[in-house]
N, C-alpha and C positions, 0 to 999 in steps of 0.2 A: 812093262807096266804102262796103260795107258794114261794120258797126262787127266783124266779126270782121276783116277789114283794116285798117281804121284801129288796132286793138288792135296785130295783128302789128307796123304800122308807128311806133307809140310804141314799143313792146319792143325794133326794131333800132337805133332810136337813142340810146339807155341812154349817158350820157358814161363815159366814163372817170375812175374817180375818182385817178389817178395825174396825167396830161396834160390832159383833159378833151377828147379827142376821140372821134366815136362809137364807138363795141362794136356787136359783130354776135354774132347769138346764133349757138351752135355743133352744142352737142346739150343733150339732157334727162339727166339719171342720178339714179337714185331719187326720179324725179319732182321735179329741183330742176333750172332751164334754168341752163346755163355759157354767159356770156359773154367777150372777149378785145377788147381793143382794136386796130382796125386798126394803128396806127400805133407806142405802144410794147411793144402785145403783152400787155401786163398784162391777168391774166385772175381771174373771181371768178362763185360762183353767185348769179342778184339775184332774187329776194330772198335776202339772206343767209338762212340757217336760221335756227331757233329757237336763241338764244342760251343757254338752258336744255338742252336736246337736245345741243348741241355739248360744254357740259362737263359734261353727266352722264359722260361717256365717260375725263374726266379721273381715273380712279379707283384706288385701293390695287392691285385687282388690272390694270387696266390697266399699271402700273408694272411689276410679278410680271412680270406673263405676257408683257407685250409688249414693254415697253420694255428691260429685261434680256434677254430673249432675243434680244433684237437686236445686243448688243454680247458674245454670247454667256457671258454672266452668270445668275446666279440669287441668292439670297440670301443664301445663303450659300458663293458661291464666285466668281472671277470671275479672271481670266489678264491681268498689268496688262501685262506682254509687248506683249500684243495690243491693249491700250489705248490706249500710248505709241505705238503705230505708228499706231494710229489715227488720233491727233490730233497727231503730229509736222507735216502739212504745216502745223497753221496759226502755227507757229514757225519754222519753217523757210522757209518757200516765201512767206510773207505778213508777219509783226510785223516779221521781218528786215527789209524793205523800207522799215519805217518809224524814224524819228529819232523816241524817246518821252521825256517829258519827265523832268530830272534827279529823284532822291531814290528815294525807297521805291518797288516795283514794284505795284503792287497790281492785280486782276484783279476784275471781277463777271461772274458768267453767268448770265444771264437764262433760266429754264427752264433749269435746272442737269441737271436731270434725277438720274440717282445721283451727281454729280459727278465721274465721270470725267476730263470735261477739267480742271477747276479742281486734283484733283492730278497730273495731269502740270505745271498752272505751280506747283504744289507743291512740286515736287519739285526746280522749276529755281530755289527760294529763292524766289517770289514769294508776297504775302499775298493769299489768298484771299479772295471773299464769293462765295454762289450762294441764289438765290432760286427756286422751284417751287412751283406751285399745288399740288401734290398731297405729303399729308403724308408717308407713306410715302417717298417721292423724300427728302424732306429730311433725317426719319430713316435713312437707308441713305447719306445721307453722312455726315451727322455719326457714327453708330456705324461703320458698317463702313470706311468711308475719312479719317475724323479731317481732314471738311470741313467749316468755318462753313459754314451753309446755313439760309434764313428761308423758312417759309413764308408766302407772300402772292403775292394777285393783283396781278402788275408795272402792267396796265394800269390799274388802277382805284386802286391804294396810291397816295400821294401819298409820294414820295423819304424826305421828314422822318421818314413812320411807318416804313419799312422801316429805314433806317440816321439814325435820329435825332441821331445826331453831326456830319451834313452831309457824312460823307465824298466826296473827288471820287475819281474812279478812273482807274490810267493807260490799262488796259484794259475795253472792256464789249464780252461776246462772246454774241450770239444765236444758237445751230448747231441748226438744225433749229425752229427757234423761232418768230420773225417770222410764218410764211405762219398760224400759230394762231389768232394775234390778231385780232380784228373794228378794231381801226383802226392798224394798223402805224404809219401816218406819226407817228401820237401816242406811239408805244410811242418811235421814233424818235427825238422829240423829246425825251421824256423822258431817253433815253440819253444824247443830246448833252448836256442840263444835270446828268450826272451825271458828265462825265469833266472831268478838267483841260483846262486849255489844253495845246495838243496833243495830247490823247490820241487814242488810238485805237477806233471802233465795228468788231468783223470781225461779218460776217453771213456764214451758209448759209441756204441755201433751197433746195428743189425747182429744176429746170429747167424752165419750159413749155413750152424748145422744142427739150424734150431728144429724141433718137433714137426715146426711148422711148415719149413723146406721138404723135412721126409717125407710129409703125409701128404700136404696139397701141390710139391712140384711147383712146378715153372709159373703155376696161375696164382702163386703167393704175392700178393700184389708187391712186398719188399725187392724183389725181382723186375725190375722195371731199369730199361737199358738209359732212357731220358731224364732219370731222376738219380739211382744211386749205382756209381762210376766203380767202385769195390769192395768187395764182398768179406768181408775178415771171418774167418775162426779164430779160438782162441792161443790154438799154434801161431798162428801167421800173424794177428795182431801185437804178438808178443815178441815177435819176430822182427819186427819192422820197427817196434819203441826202442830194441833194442841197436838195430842199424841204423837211428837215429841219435843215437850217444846215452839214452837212458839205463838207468842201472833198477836192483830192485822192485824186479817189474813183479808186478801180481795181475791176475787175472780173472774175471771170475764170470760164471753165468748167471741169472734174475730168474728168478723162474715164473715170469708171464708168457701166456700167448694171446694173441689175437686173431680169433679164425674166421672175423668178420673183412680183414684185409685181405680178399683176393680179387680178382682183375676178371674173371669168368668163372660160371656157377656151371661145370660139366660135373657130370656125373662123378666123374674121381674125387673132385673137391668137394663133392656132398660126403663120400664116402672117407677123404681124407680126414675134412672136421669132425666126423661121428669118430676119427680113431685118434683124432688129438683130444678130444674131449674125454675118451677113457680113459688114454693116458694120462691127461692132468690130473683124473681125476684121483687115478690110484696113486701118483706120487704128488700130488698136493698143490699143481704149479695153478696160479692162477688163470682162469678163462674169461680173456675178456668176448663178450656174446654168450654166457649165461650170467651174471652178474652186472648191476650199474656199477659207473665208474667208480663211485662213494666205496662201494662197497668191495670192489674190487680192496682199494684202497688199505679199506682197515681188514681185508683178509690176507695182509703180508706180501703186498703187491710187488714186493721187490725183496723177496725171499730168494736164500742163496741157493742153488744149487749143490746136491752135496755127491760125492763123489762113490761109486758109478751111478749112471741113473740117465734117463732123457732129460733132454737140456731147454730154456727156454727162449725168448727171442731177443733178449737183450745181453750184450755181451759187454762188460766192465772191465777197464785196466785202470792202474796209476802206476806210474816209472817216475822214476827221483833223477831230478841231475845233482851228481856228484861231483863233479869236477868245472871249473870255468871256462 
């Protein structure tokens, strides 16, 4: 075997840092190879990127331009209307389900972001806290949405420096969060020693084996080696709440897509959105790029997935800690 095989053949057997069974490499994208684990599907670029390189990207105007714009907000404006609908399913359709432990309500969100969600539980009387690496994020809750928010890195602060009073929490919500981080299961675990007994962890994350994956491939812009570090299914995310001490995991798919998020408009991804678009269309999952967001919205924008059936790009857990 020449040593350029023998190479290939170390690279396809790469374990899996979730299960630890082998990963096959998939494709290349900006020169970084994606691998996925056969078996719970959990996916990650190896070598991770430059850990510098990924949070250069974490910046004031990254927050402006990109993150605001996405919840179609700006500075100084922003439509809490569209907020509250936003974030209604994860009180609704998820914390419902769960029995939380008696006394004061108290929430943390990890990567708070403008703190959006943390006042919708604001608003339902619960005491907030929200933490964000990026300073700007934290200033634009505290001034514009009158939300406690700290800045500090979750992964690397040790609890005590962040909330020095030892507070536990009944809620710690990750949305959009987790796949950033270079070692989740640690972010994970951290979370678990920050809630009470019984509380509750909700996570979102990307889907890998959303519609959206199958159809447009590697130029799905969620696929990006400098922005998100891992890739969950709903196997492997259930997996990893669990190797973090959580019990009573649930998991569920959203059935939206976004087929306006890719990275290059090649001919596949012309031909992949014309076939996520018939798929949504025949099983009902929302499309965002034929509908506005409104409207996306009030057509059940975070409708469950129901079992068999293609899946959409959002992928929901909550795991209870049971024990101290």
């Amino acid at each position: 075997m020449t040593a350029a095989k023998d190479q290939a053949e170390k690279i396809e057997r790469k374990d899996c840092p979730v299960c630890g069974n082998a990963m096959r490499s998939r494709f290349r994208k900006f020169g970084h190879a994606f691998f996925q684990c056969r078996d719970c599907r959990f996916g990650c670029f190896q070598p991770i990127p430059n850990s510098e390189d990924i949070l250069r990207r974490y910046t004031n105007a990254y927050f402006r331009n990109e993150y605001l714009q996405s919840y179609g907000a700006s500075w100084d404006q922003f439509n809490m209307d569209v907020i509250r609908r936003r974030f209604a399913y994860i009180a609704e359709r998820f914390l419902s389900r769960c029995v939380l432990p008696e006394g004061e309500k108290t929430v943390l969100d990890v990567g708070c972001g403008g703190g959006f969600l943390l006042k919708c539980f604001q608003e339902q009387g619960w005491r907030t806290h929200g933490v964000d690496i990026i300073a700007s994020s934290v200033q634009y809750s505290r001034e514009r949405l009158g939300v406690p928010a700290v800045q500090a890195d979750f992964e690397k602060a040790d609890p005590e420096t962040i909330f020095p009073s030892g507070e536990k929490f009944t809620v710690v919500t990750l949305t959009d969060a987790l796949e950033h981080f270079f070692n989740p299961r640690k972010v994970l675990e951290k979370t678990y020693r920050m809630l009470k007994p019984g509380g509750v962890v909700f996570v979102s994350v990307p889907n890998i084996e959303s519609i959206c994956m199958r159809y447009l491939g590697k130029q799905w812009a969620i696929v990006s080696p400098l922005e998100h570090i891992s890739y969950f299914s709903p196997s492997s995310l259930k997996l990893m709440l669990a190797q973090a001490g959580f019990s009573h995991i649930q998991t569920q798919v959203l059935q939206y897509v976004n087929v306006a998020n890719v990275h290059r408009r090649t001919l596949r991804v012309r031909l992949g959105r014309y076939l996520v678009f018939l798929v949504s269309r025949t099983y009902g999952i929302a499309f965002e790029g034929r509908e506005a967001y409104d409207d996306i919205l009030s057509q059940g924008y975070f409708k469950s997935a129901e079992e068999p059936g293609p899946r959409g790009d959002v992928l929901v857990a909550i795991g209870q800690k049971t024990h101290e």
